[in-house]
ZAMARGU-4260 file (C-alpha; in steps of 0.2 Angstrom, whole numbers, plus 5000, padded with zeros to 4 digits):
<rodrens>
0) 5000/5000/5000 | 5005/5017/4998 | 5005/5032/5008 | 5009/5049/5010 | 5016/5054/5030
5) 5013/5072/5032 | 5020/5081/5050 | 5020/5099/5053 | 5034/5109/5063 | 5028/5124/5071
10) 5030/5139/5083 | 5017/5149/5089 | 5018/5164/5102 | 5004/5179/5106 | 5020/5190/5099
15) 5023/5181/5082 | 5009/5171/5078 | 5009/5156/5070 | 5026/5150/5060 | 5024/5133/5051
20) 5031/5121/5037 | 5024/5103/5033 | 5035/5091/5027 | 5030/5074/5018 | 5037/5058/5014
25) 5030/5043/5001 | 5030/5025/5009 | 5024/5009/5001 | 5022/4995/5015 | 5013/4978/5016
30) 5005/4986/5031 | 4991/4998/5030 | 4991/5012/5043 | 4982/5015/5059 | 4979/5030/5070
35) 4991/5028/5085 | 5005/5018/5074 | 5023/5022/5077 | 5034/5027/5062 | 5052/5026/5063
40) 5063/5037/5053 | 5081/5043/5053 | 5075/5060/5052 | 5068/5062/5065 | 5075/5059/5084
45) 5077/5044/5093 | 5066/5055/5109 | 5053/5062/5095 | 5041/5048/5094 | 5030/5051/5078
50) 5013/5043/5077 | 4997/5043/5065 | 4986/5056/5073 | 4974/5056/5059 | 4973/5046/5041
55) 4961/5053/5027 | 4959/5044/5009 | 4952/5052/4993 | 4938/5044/4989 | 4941/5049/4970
60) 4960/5046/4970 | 4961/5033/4981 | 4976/5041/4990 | 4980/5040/5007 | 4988/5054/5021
65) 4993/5051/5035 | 4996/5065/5046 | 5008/5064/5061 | 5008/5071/5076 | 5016/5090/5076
70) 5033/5094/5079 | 5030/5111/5093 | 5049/5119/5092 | 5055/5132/5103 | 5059/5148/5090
75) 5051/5155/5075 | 5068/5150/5068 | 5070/5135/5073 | 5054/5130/5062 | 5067/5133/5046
80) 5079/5125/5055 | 5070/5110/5059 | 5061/5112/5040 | 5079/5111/5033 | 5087/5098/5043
85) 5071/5084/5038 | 5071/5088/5020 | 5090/5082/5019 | 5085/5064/5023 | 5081/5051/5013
90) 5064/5057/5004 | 5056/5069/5015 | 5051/5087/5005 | 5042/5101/5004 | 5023/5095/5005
95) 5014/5112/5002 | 5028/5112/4986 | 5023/5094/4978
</rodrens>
């Protein structure tokens, strides 16, 4: 089966507002997903457990999301940071660019 993972990095303060980037990865498994599912992935932190929050199929395409649990960071600039650092691995982009 394949899916798309899709996790947000954000920072939000009364003083800022809201800063965020979403970042995506495709995956093909032999295992469908579930809310609550665990995902491992180099790109992320051994500490920062990701897990299916929420999974939506089109019902025209067929195609599956599955969107992760957010990524809260501490600084407005650490959202590019963090943005940056993730898209380097091993097929993680830009999901608001594809």
């Amino acid at each position: 089966m394949k899916f798309t993972l899709v996790r947000n990095i954000y920072f939000h303060s009364p003083s800022t507002g809201l800063v965020t980037k979403y970042v995506s990865k495709d995956v093909e498994s032999e295992v469908a997903p579930q809310v609550g599912f665990e995902f491992e992935d180099s790109a992320w932190h051994r500490n920062d457990l990701i897990k299916a929050e929420s999974i939506s199929i089109d019902a025209a395409s067929g195609k599956c999301t599955v969107t992760l649990n957010p990524l809260e960071v501490k600084a407005a600039s650490d959202v590019e940071k963090f943005f940056n650092l993730v898209v380097q691995h091993h097929g993680w982009k830009d999901w608001l660019a594809s």
